[in-house]
C-alpha positions, 0 to 999 in steps of 0.5 A: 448712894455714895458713901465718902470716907474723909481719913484724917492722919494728925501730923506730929510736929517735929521739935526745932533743934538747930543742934541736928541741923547744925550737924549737917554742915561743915561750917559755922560762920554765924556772928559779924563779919566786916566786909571789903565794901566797908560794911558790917554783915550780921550772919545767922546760921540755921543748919544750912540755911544762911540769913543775913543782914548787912549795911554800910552804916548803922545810923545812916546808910547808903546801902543795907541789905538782907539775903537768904540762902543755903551751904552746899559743901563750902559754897553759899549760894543766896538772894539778896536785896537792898532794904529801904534802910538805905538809899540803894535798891538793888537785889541779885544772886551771889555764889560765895565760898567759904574759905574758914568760920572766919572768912568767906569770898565771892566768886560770882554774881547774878542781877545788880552790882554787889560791892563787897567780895571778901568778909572776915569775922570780927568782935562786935563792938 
């Protein structure tokens, strides 16, 4: 006769505060930054974690995209692709560096052409 013994051990979930991740990192470029590609980026931080949507036009666009990825020191590395909001269906890597809060650059990319290279914070409207 075999005796089985099931141990459960509840898990106690860690409360979510973006304050001690935040902590972790060296920068904070969440907000809207206007791209070289005329485009309009809208940048969420999450400790070190980078989300992103972006798109050329708000009504009606020839390209919009989202992109996911993680700060390393003061370089973004992330995965990106074109959304169906536009006409454009692209996706690839990219490495970015981030120059200041308010500015960062691309200094390399992987799969498809992706036009923009340089974006500066702005006010939104």
């Amino acid at each position: 006769m075999f005796i089985v013994s099931l141990v459960f051990i509840a898990a106690v979930p860690k409360v979510y505060s973006q304050a001690d991740d935040m902590s972790k990192v060296s920068y904070n470029i969440e907000g809207v930054f206007q791209c070289d590609w005329n485009g309009k980026y809208y940048v969420r931080q999450i400790g070190n974690e980078i989300l992103w949507f972006g798109e050329d036009d708000s009504v009606s666009p020839l390209w919009s995209n989202v992109a996911h990825g993680t700060i390393t020191g003061n370089t973004i590395n992330l995965i990106w692709g074109d959304v169906p909001k536009g006409s454009i269906m692209q996706f690839g890597k990219l490495v970015i560096q981030i120059n200041s809060n308010d500015n960062f650059t691309l200094i390399s990319q992987e799969g498809d052409n992706f036009g923009s290279s340089v974006w500066n914070r702005i006010t939104p409207q």
